[in-house]
C-alpha positions in Angstrom: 17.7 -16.2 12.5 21.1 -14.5 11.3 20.8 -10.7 11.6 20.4 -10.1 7.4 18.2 -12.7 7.2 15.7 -10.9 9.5 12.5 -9.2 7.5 13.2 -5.4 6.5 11.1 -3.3 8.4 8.3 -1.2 5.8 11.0 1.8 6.3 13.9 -0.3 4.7 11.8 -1.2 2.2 11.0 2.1 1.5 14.4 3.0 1.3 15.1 0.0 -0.8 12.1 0.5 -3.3 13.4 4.6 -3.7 16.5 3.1 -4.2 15.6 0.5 -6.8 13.8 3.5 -8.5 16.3 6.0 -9.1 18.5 2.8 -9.3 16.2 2.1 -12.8 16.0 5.7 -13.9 19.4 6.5 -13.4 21.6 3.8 -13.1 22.7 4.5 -9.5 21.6 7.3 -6.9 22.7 9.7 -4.1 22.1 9.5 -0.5 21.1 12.9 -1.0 18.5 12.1 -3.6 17.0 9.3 -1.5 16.6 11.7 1.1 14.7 14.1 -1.1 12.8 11.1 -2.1 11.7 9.7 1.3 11.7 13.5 2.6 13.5 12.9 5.5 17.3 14.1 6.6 20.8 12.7 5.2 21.7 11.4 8.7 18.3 9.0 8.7 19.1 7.9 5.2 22.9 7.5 6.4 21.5 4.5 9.0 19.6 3.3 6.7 22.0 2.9 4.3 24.1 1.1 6.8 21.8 -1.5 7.6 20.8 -2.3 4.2 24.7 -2.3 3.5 25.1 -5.0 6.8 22.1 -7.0 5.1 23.8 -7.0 1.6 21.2 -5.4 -0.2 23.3 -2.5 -1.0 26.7 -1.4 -1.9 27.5 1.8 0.2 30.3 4.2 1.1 29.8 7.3 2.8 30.2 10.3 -0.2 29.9 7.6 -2.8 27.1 6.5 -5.1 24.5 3.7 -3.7 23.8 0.7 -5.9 21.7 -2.4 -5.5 23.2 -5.8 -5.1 21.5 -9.0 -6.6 19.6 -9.3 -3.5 18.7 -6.1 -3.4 17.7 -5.4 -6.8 15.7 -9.0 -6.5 13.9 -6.8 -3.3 13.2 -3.9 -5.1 12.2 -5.3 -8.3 9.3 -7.3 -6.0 8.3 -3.8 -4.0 8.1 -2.2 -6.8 5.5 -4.8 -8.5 3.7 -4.9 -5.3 3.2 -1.7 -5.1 2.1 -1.5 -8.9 -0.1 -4.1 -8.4 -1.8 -2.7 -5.3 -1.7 0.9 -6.8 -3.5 -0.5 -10.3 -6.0 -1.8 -8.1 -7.2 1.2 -5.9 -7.0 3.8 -8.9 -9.0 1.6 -11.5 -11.4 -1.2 -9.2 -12.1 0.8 -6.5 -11.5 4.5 -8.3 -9.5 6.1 -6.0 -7.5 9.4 -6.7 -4.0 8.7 -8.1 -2.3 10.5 -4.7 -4.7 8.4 -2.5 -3.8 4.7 -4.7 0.0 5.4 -4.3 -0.5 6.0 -0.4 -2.5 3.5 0.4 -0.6 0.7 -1.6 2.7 2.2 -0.4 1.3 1.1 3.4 -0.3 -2.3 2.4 2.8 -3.5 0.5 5.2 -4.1 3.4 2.1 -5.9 4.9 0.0 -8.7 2.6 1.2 -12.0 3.0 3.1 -13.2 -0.4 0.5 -15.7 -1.2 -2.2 -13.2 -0.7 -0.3 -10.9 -2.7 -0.2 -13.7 -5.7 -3.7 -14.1 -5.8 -4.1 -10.2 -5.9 -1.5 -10.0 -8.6 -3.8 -12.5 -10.3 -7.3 -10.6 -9.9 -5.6 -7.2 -11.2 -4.5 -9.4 -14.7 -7.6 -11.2 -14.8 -9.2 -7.8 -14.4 -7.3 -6.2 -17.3 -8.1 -9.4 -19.5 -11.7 -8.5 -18.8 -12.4 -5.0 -18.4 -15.0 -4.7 -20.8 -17.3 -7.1 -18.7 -17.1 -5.1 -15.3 -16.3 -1.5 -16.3 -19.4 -0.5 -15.0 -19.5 -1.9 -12.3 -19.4 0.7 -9.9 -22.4 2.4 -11.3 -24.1 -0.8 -11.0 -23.4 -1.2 -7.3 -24.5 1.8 -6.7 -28.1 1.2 -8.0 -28.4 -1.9 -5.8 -27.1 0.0 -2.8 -29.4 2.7 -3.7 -32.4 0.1 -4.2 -31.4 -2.1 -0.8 -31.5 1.5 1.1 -35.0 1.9 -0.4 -36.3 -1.6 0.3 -34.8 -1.1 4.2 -36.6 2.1 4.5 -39.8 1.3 3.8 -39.7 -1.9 5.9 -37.8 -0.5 9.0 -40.4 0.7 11.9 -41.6 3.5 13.0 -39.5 6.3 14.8 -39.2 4.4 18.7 -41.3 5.9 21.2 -39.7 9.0 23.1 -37.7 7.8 25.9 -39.4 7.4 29.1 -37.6 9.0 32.1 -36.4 6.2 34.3 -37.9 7.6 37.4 -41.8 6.9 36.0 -40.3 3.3 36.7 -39.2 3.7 40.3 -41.2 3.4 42.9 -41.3 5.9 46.3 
């Protein structure tokens, strides 16, 4: 597999979905400000820049402006709806904090399969088509898992005997 053609490691990505943001806010960024944004140092962002440069994602001079090219705007533009659609799904199905969504999708998106991510992508519309039918949901849950815990309580055993020392079992 030619070197560019190889799969960007969840750090390039990064890079490329900051990139593709300030890209879209801004019309082009720093390597300064994707530093800030990553929180790492110039000289890390510097290699990076590089690489994606030698992949023909971006266009890249040191002291110069970064900017997507089609293929890396076509990357970003799909990060960025990954992580959207990931992020979507842990603040409003499974009601995490808004800090805790964006961490957790910003991990899984460099890692779900594409068809698995399509499927997902489909779940979060269908989910927004139907809100009103599963909104409470989560309270719901909760009273069965609440009612199962009951149920196994009061049909579990009795507290086990105390162990027995293992020497009552050996014989002198």
């Amino acid at each position: 597999m030619p070197e560019d053609e190889k799969q960007l490691s969840p750090a390039l990505e990064n890079y490329l979905a900051i990139i593709f943001r300030q890209e879209f806010a801004a019309g082009a960024c720093r390597p300064s400000d994707i530093a800030d944004a990553a929180g790492v140092a110039r000289p890390s962002v510097t290699n990076a820049l590089r690489e994606l440069a030698k992949r023909g994602y971006v266009t890249y001079a040191p002291y110069s402006l970064v900017n997507l090219t089609e293929k890396g705007l076509h990357a970003g533009q799909e990060l960025a709806h990954r992580n959207m659609v990931l992020k979507d799904f842990f603040q409003n199905v499974l009601q995490l904090s808004e800090d805790r969504a964006a961490s957790v999708a910003c991990e899984l998106e460099h890692v779900i399969p594409e068809d698995v991510m399509l499927r997902w992508r489909q779940f979060v519309l269908y989910m927004h088509h139907t809100q009103s039918e599963w909104e409470h949901w989560q309270q719901k849950t909760e009273a069965l898992r609440e009612e199962h815990a009951t149920k196994q309580h009061a049909a579990s055993p009795k507290a086990p005997p105390a162990i027995v020392h293992r020497k009552q079992f050996v014989k002198d």
